[in-house]
N, CA, C and O atoms as a GROMACS GRO file, in nm:
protein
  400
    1UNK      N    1  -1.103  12.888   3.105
    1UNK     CA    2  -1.121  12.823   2.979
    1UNK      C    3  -1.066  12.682   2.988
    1UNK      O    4  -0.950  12.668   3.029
    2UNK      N    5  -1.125  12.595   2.961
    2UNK     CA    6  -1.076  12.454   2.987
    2UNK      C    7  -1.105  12.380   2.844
    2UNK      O    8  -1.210  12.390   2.780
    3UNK      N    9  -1.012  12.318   2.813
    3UNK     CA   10  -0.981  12.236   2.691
    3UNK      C   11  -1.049  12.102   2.690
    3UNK      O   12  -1.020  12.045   2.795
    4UNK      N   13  -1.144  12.014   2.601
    4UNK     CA   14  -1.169  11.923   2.621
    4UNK      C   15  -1.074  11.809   2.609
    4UNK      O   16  -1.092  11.759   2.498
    5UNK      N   17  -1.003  11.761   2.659
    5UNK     CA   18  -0.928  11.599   2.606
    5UNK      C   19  -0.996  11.512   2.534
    5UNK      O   20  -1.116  11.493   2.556
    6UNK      N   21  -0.929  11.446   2.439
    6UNK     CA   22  -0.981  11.339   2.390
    6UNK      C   23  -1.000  11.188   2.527
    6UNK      O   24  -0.919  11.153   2.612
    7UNK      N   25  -1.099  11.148   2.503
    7UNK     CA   26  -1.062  11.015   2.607
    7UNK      C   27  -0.971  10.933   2.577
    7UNK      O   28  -0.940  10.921   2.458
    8UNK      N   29  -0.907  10.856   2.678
    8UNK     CA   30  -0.774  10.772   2.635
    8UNK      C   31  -0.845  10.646   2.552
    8UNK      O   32  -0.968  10.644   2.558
    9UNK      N   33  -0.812  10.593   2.512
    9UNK     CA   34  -0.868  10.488   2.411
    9UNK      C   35  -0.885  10.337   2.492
    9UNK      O   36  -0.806  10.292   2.576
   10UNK      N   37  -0.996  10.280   2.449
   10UNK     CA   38  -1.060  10.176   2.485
   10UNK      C   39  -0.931  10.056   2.509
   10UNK      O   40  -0.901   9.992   2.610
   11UNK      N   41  -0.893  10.056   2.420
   11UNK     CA   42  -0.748   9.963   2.410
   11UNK      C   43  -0.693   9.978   2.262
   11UNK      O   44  -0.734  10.061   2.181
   12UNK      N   45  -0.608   9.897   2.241
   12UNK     CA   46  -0.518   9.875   2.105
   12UNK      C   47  -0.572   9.774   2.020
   12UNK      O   48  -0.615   9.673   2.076
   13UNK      N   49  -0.581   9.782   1.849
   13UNK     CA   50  -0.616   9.668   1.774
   13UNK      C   51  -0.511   9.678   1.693
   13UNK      O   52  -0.492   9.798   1.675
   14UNK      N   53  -0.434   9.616   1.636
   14UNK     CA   54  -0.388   9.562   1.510
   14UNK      C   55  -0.448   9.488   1.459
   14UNK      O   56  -0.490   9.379   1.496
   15UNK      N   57  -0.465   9.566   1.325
   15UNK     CA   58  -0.544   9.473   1.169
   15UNK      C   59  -0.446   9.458   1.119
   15UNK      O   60  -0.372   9.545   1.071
   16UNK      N   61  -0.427   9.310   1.124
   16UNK     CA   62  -0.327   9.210   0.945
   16UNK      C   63  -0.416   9.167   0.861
   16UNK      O   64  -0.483   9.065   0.868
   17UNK      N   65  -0.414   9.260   0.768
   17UNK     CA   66  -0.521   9.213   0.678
   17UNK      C   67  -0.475   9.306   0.508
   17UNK      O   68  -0.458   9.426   0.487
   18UNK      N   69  -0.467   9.178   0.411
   18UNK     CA   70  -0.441   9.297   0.261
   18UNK      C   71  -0.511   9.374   0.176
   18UNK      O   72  -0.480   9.441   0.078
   19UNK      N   73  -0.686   9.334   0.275
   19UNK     CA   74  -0.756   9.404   0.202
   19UNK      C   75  -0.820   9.534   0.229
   19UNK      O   76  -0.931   9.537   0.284
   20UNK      N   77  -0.765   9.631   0.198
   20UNK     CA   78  -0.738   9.740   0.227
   20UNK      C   79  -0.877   9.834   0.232
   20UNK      O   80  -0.887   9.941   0.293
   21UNK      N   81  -0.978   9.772   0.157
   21UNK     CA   82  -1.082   9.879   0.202
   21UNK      C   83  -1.135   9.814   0.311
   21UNK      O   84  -1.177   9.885   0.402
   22UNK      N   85  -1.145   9.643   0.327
   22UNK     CA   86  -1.168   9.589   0.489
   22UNK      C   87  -1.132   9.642   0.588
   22UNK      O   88  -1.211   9.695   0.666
   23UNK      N   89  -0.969   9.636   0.609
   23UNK     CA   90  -0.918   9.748   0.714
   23UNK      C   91  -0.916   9.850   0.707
   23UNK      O   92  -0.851   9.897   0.800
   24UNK      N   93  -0.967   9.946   0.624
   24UNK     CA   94  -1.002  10.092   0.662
   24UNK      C   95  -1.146  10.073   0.722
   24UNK      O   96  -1.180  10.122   0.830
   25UNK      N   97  -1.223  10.002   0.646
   25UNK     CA   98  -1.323  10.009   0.715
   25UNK      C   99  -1.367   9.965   0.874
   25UNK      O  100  -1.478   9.992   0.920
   26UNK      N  101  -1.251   9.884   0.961
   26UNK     CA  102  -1.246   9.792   1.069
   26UNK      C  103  -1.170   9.916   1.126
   26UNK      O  104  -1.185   9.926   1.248
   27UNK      N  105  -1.105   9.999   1.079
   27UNK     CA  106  -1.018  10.078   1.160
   27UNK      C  107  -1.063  10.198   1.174
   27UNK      O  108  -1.012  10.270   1.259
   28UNK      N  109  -1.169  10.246   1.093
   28UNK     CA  110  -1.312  10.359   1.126
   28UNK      C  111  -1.416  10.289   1.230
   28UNK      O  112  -1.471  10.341   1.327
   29UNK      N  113  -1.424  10.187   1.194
   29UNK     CA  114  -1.560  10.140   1.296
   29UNK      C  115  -1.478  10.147   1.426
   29UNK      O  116  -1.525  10.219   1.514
   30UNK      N  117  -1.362  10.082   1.451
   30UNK     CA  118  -1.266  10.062   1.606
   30UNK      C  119  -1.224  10.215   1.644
   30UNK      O  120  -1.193  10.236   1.761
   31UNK      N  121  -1.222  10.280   1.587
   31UNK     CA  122  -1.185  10.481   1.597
   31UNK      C  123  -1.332  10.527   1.635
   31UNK      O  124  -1.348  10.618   1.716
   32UNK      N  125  -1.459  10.449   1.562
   32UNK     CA  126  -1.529  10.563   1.602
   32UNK      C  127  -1.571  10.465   1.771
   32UNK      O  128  -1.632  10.548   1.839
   33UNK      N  129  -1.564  10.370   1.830
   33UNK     CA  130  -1.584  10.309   1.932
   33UNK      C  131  -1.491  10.321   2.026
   33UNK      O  132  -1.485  10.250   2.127
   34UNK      N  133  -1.427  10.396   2.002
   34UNK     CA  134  -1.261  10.448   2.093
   34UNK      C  135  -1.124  10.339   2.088
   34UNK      O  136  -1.045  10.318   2.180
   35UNK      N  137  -1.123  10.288   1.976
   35UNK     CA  138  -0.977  10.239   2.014
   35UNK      C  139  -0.907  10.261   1.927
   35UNK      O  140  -0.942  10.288   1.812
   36UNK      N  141  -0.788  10.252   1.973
   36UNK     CA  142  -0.668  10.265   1.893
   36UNK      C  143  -0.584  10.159   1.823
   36UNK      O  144  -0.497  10.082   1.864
   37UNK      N  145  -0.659  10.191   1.658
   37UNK     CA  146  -0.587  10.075   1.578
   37UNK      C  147  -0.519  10.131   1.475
   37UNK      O  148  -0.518  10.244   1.425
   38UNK      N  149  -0.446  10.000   1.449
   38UNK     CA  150  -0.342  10.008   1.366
   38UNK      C  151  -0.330   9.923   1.270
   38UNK      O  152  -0.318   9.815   1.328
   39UNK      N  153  -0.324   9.900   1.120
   39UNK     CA  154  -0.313   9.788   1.007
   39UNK      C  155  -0.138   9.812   0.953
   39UNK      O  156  -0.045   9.892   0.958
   40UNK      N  157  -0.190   9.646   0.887
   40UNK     CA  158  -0.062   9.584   0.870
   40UNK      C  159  -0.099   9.521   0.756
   40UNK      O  160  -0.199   9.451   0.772
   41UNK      N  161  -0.049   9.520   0.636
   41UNK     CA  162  -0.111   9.447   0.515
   41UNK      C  163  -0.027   9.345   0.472
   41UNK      O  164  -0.051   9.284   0.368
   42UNK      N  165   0.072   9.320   0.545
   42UNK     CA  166   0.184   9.213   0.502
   42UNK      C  167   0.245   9.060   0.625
   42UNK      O  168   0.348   9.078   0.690
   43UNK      N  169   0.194   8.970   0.635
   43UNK     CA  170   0.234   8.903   0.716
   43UNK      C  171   0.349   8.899   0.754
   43UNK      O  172   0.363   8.863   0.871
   44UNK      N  173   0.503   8.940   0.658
   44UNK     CA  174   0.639   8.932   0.698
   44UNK      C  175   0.676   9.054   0.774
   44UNK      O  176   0.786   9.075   0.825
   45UNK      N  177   0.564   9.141   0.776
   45UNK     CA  178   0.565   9.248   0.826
   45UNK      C  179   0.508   9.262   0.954
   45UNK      O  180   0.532   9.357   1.028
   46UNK      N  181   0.409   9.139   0.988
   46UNK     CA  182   0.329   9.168   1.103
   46UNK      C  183   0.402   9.151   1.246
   46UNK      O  184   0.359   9.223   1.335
   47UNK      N  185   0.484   9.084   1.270
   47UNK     CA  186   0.544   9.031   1.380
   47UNK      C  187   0.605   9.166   1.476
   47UNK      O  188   0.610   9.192   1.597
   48UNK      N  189   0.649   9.236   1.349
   48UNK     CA  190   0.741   9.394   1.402
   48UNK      C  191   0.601   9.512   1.404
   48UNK      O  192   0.624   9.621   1.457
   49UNK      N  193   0.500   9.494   1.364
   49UNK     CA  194   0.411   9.602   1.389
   49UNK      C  195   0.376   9.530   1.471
   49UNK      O  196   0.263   9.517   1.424
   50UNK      N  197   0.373   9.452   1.581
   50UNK     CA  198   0.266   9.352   1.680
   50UNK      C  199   0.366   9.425   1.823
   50UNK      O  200   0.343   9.501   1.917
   51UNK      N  201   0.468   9.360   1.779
   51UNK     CA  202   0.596   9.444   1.883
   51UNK      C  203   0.601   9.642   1.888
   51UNK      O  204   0.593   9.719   1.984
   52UNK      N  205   0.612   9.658   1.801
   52UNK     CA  206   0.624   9.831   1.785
   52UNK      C  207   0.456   9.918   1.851
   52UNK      O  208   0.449  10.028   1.906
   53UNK      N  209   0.348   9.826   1.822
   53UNK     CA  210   0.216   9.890   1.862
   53UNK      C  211   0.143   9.825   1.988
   53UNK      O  212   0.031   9.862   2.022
   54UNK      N  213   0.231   9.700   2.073
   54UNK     CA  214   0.200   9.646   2.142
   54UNK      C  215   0.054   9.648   2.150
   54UNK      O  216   0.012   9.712   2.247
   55UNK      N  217  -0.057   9.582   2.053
   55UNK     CA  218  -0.183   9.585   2.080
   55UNK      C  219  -0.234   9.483   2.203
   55UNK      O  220  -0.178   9.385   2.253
   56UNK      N  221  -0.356   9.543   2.231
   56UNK     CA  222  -0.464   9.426   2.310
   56UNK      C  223  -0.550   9.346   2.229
   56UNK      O  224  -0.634   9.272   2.280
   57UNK      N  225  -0.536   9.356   2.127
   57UNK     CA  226  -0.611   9.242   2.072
   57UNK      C  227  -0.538   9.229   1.917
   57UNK      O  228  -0.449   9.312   1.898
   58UNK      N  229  -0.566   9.128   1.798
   58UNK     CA  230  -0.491   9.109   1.674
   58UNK      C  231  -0.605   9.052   1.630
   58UNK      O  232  -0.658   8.956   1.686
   59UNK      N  233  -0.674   9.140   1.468
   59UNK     CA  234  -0.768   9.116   1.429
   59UNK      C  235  -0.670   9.042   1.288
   59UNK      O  236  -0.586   9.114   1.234
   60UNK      N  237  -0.688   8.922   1.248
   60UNK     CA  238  -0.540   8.875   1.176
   60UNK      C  239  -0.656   8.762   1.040
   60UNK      O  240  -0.736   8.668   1.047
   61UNK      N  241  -0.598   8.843   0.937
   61UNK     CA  242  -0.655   8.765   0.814
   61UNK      C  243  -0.545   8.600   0.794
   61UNK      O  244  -0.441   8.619   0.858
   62UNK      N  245  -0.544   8.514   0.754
   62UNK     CA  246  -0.508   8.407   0.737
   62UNK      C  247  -0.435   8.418   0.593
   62UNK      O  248  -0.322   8.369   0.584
   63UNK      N  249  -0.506   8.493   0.455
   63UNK     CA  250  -0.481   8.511   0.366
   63UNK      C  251  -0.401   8.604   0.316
   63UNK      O  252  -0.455   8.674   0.230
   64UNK      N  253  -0.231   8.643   0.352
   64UNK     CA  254  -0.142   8.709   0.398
   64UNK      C  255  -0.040   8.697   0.259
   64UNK      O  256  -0.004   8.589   0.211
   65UNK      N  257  -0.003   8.833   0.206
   65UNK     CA  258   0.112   8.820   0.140
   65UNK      C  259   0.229   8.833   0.199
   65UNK      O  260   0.257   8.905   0.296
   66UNK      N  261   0.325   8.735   0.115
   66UNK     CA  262   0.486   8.759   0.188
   66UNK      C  263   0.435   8.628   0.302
   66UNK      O  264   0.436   8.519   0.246
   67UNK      N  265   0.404   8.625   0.409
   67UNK     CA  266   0.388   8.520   0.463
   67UNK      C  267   0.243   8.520   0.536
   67UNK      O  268   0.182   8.614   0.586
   68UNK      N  269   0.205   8.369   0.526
   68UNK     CA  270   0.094   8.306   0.538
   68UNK      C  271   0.016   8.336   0.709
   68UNK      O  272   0.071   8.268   0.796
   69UNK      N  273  -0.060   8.397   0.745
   69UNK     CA  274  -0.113   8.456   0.874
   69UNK      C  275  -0.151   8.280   1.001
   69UNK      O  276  -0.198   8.273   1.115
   70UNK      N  277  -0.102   8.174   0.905
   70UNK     CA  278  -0.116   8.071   1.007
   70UNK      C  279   0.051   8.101   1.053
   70UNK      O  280   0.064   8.082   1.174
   71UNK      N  281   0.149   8.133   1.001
   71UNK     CA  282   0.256   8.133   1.032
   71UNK      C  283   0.312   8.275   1.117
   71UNK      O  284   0.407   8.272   1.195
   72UNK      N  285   0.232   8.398   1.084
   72UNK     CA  286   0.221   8.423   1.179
   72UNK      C  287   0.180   8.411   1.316
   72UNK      O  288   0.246   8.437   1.416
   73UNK      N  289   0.047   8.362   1.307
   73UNK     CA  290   0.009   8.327   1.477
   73UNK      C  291   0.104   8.212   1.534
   73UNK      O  292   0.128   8.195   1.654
   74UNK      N  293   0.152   8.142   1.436
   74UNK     CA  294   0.218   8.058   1.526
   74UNK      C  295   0.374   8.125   1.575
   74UNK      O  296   0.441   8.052   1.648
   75UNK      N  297   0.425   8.244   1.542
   75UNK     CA  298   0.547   8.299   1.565
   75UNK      C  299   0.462   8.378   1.677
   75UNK      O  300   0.549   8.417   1.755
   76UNK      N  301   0.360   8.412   1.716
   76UNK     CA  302   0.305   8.480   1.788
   76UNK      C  303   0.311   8.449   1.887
   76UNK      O  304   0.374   8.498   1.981
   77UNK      N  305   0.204   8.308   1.879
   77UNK     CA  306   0.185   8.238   2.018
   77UNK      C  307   0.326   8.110   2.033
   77UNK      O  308   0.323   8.019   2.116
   78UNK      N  309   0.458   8.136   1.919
   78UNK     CA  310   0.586   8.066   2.007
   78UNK      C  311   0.671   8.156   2.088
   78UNK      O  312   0.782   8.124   2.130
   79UNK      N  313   0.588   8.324   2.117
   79UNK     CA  314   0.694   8.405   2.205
   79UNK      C  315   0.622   8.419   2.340
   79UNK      O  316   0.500   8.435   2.339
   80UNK      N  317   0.683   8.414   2.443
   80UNK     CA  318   0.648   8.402   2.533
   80UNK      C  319   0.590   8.585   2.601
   80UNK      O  320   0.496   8.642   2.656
   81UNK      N  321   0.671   8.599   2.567
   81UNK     CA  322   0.608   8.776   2.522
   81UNK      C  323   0.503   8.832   2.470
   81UNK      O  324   0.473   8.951   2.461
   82UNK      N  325   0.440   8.723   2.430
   82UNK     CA  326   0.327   8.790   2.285
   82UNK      C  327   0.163   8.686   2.349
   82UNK      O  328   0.048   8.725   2.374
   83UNK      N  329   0.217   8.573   2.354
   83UNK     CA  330   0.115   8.430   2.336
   83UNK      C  331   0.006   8.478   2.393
   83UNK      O  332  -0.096   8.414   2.371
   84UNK      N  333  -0.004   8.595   2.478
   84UNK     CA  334  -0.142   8.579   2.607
   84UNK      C  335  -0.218   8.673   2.524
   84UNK      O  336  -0.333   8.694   2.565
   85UNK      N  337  -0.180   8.736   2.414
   85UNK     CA  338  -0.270   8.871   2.355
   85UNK      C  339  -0.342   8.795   2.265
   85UNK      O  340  -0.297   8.719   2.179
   86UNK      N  341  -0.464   8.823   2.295
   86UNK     CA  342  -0.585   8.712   2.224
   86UNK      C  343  -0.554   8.784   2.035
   86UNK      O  344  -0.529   8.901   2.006
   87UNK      N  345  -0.566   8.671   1.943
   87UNK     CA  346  -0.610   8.706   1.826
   87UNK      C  347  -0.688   8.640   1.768
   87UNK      O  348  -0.688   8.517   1.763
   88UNK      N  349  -0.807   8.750   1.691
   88UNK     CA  350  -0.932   8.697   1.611
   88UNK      C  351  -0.883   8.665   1.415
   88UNK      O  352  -0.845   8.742   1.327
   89UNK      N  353  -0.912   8.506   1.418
   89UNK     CA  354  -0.893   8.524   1.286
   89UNK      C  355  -1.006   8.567   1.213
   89UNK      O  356  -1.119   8.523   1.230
   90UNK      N  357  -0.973   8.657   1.128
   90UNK     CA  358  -1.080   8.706   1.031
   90UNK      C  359  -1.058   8.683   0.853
   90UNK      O  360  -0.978   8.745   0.783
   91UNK      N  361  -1.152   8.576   0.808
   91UNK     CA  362  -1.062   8.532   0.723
   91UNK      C  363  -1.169   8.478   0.562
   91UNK      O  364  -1.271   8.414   0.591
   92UNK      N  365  -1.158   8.491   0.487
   92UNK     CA  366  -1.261   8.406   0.405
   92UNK      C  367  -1.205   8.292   0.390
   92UNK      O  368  -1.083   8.287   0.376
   93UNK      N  369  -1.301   8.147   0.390
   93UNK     CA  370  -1.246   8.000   0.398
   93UNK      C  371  -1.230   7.983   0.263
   93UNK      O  372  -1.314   8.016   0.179
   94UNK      N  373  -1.114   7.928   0.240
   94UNK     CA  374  -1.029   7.918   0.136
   94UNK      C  375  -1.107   7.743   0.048
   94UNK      O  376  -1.146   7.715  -0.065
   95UNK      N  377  -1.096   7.657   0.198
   95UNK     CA  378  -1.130   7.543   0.150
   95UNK      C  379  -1.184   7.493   0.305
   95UNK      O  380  -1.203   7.547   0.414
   96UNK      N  381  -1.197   7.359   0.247
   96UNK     CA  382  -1.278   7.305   0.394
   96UNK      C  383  -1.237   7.325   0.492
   96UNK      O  384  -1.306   7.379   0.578
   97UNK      N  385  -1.079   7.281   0.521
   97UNK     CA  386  -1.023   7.304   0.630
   97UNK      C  387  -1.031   7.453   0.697
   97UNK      O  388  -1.071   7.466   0.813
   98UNK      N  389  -1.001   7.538   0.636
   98UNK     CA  390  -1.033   7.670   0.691
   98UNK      C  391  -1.176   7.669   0.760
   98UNK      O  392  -1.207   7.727   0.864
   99UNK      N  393  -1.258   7.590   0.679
   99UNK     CA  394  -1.421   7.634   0.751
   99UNK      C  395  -1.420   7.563   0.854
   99UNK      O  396  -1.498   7.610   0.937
  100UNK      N  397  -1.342   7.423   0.908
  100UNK     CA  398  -1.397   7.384   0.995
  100UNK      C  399  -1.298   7.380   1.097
  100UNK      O  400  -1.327   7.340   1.210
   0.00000   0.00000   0.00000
């Protein structure tokens, strides 16, 4: 009798993002494609779920309560520990600058 295993997972995502049916929905689509993600709805919060879930990739909204997701990436990419793990901003443009 042999047990099926689950397959090990594609890689790691962390979602920073507050909008909560977005990241459920980003974190069903990344589950049903095999990876293993994880959300974060608070930017003052994201830095310690980035460290604790060590992802391969950071799907990261800009529009962040508690603190602003430009201020996260930049605590991101100022650790030398962290900087090489690519992150996608995913974000609605607020104003021009965001769009361009």
């Amino acid at each position: 009798m042999t047990q099926s295993a689950e397959p090990a997972p594609k890689g790691r995502v962390l979602v920073v993002d507050d909008d909560a049916s977005l990241a459920e929905m980003l974190t069903i689509v990344l589950r049903q494609e095999g990876f293993d993600s994880r959300v974060c709805a608070r930017g003052d919060e994201a830095l310690a779920a980035f460290r604790a879930f060590h992802p391969d990739v950071v799907l990261l909204d800009l529009n962040l309560p508690k603190k602003d997701g430009r201020e996260v990436l930049a605590e991101i990419k100022a650790d030398d520990a962290l900087r090489r793990i690519p992150v996608v901003i995913l974000t609605t443009p607020q104003d021009e600058r965001d769009i361009l």
